[in-house]
N, C-alpha and C positions, 0 to 999 in steps of 0.2 A: 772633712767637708765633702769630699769625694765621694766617702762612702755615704754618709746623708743625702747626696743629689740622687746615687742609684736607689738607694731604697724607697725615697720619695719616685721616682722615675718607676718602682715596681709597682707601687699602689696605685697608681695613676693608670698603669699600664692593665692592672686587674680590675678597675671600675669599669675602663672601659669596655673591655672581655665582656662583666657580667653584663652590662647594661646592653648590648650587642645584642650577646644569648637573652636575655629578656624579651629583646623589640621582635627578635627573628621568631621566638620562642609564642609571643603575641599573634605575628602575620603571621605563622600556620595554624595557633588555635583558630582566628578567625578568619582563616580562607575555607579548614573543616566547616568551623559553624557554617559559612558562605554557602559549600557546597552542598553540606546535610538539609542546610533550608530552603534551596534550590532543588533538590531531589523531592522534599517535602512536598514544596509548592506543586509541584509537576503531578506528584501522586493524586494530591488534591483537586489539580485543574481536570485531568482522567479521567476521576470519580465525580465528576462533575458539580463540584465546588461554584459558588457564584459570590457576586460583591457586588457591590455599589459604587454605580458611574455617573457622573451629570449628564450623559448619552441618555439619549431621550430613543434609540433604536431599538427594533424589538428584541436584541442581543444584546441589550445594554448589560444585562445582568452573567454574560457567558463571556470570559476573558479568551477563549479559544475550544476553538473546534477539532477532537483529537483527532478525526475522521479524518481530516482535510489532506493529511500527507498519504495518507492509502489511495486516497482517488486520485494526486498528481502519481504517486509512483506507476497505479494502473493505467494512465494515458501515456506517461515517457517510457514505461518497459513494456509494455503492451501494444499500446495502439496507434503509438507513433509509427513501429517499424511493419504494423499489417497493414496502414496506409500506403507508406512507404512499398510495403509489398503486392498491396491490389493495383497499384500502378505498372511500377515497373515488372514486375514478377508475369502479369496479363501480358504486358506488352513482349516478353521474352518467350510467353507459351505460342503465342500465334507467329509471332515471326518463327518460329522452328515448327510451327503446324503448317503456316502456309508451304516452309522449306521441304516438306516432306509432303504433304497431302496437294500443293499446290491451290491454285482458286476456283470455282467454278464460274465454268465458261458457258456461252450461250449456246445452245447447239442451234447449227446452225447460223449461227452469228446475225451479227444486227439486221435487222427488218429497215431500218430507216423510219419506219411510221411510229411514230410517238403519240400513245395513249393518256390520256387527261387522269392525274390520278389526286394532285393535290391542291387548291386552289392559295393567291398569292397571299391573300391570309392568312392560310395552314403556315404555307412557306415560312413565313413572316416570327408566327410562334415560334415554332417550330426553331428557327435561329436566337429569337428572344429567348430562349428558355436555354440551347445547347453552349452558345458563347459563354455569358455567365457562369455555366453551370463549371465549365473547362477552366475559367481564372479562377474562378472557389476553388475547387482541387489542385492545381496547382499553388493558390498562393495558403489552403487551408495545409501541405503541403510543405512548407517551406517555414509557416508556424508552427506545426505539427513536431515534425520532421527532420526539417533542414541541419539542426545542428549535428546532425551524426553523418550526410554526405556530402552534403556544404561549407557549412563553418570551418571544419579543419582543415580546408585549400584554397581559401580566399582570407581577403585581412579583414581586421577585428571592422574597421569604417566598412568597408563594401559589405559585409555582413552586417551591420546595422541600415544600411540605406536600405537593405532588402530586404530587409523584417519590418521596416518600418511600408517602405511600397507597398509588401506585401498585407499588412494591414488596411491601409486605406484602401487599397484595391479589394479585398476582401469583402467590406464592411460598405461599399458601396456597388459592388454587382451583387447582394444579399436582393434587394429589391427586385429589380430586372427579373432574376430568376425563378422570384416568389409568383411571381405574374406569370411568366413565363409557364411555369408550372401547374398554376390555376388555371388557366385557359386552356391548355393542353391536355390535364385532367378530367373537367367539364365536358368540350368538344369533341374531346376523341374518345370519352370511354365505351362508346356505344359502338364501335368498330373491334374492340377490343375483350369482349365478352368469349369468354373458352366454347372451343363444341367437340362434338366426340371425334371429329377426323383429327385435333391437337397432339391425341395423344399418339397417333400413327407416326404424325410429323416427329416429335420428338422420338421415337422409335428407329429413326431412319435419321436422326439427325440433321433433319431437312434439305438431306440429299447434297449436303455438300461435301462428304467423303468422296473421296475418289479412286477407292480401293476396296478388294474385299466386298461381302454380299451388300455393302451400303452402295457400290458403286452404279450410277446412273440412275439409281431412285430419285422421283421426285415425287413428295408425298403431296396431300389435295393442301390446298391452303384459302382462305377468303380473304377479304381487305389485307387484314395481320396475319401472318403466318402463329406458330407457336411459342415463335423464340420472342418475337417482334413484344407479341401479348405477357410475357414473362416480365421484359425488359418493364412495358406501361406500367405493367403493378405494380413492382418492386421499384420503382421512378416514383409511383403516385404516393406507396405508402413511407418508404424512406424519404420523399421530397417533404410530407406531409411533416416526418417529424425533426429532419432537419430546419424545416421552416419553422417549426414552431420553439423550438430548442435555441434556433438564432435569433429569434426574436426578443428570445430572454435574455439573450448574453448580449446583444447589442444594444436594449433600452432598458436593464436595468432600474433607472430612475421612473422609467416607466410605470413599469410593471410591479416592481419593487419586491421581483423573487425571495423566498428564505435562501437562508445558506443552502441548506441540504438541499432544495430546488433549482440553485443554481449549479451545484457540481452532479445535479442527475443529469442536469441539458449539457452540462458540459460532456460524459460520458457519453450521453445518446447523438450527441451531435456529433460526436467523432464515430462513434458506429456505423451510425447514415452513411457519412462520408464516404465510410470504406467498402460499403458497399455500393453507393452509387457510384465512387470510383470504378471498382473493377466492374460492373453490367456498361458503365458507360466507354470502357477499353472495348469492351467486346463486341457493343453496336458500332461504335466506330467502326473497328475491322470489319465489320459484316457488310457495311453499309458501304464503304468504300473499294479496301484493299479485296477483299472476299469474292463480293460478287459483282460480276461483271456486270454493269451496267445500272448498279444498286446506288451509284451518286448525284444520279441525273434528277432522281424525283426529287429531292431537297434541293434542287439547285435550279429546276426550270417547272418543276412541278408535273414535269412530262415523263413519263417512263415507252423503252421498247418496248414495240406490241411483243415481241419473242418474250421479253422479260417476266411482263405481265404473263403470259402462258404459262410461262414454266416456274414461275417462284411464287403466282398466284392468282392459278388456275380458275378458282372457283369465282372467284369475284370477277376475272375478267367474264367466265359465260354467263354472268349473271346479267352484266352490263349491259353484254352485247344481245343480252336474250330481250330486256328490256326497252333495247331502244336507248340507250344510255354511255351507247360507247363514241367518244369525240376524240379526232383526233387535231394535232396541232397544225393549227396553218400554215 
């Protein structure tokens, strides 16, 4: 009987074996099939295969866009970290320029008599357009950006609350700036037109070296110096296409960009940036830290009569030749 129970017990014990190897034998044929049709399909979606969707979009018939990961790789290995770098990278050139070349000073120091140079108006832009323009960079910045010197030293919550700030704050100084920018463009470009004494200035570096044969030069300048005129361009035309590139990726439903139009304004919109980043490092430092007495016109609209002499010469003898020179009461 005993031995009846084992050999029943053996057969029993080899169905199940084979039925095992069967099923396992099954799930790899079709995890293969799975994977081969998977490779398939990919091949096919590539080569730009199409189907049929109840999507009534003009991509109804395009299941994906192979493009689409080239253009995120190029903004997160690319143009995250040149953002990233016309920032901080500017800010670390002048603070070791001004460490070594120092600022320039007024010769002869303050006059006291303060020259009418920008009316409260100008001022006015002029600040509508700069604020703005300083929370886009930083918070374009922080979407940009931020995961590679932020995220790894704060927690996963404080790093969402700051992607998310930094969003809404983004997407509504977009406006402000647009303004800012049109008005400033308009008004001011007639002040800002090159002439052949530019190219002196920048020759001479506008005489802000203070060493070597640059030193004590101050070259002719009118309203804008050369650097001043540099900055407007490159503001007007980079304003011009980050404004228009934002406009797309903020109203969308709007507009109702294609794909491929919408990851070109995404490119070009982060190029803008980086370059109005770092011209906008640089005015800063010139306007404030730089040059001595360079912060007063944006802030009272009044500049030193020295000032005006010496950083811009021609315009002030033009004023004064005209009958046009006011000073503040």
């Amino acid at each position: 009987m005993n031995k009846w129970f084992k050999q029943i017990g053996v057969v029993i014990a080899l169905m199940f074996s084979v039925m095992t190897f069967a099923h396992a034998s099954g799930n790899v044929e079709e995890s293969l099939t799975v994977q081969d049709g998977n490779a398939q399909l990919w091949a096919q979606l590539k080569d730009g295969a199409e189907g049929r969707t109840t999507s009534t979009s003009e991509f109804h018939k395009q299941p994906i866009n192979t493009y689409d990961l080239r253009v995120f790789d190029l903004r997160s290995d690319w143009l995250a970290p040149a953002l990233a770098l016309s920032l901080f990278g500017m800010i670390i050139i002048f603070v070791l320029f001004m460490k070594i070349n120092g600022i320039s000073k007024l010769h002869g120091g303050f006059t006291g008599k303060m020259v009418y140079r920008w009316s409260k108006f100008d001022v006015s832009i002029h600040w509508l357009g700069a604020i703005p323009c300083m929370l886009l960079i930083l918070t374009g910045l922080v979407l940009l950006a931020g995961r590679y010197f932020l995220q790894p030293y704060i927690g996963e919550g404080m790093w969402a609350g700051l992607v998310n700030a930094s969003k809404v704050i983004h997407d509504y100084m977009a406006i402000p700036f647009m303004l800012g920018w049109a008005l400033m463009v308009v008004l001011w470009a007639k002040n800002q037109m090159p002439k052949m004494y530019d190219i002196k200035w920048m020759m001479v570096v506008g005489g802000y070296i203070n060493f070597g044969p640059f030193k004590g030069k101050h070259p002719d300048a009118g309203f804008a110096n050369a650097g001043e005129k540099l900055w407007f361009w490159a503001f007007a035309l980079f304003g011009l296409i980050i404004s228009v590139s934002g406009m797309l990726l903020l109203f969308p439903n709007l507009f109702e960009p294609s794909r491929t139009l919408s990851l070109i304004a995404l490119v070009t919109h982060s190029v803008s940036a980086i370059v109005i980043c770092a011209f906008s490092i640089v005015h800063i430092f010139m306007a404030t830290a730089m040059s001595e007495g360079g912060m007063d016109c944006m802030v009272s609209g009044y500049c030193d009569e020295q000032w005006a002499k010496q950083h811009h010469n021609l315009w002030y003898d033009e004023i004064k030749e005209k009958g046009e020179l006011k000073y503040k009461d």
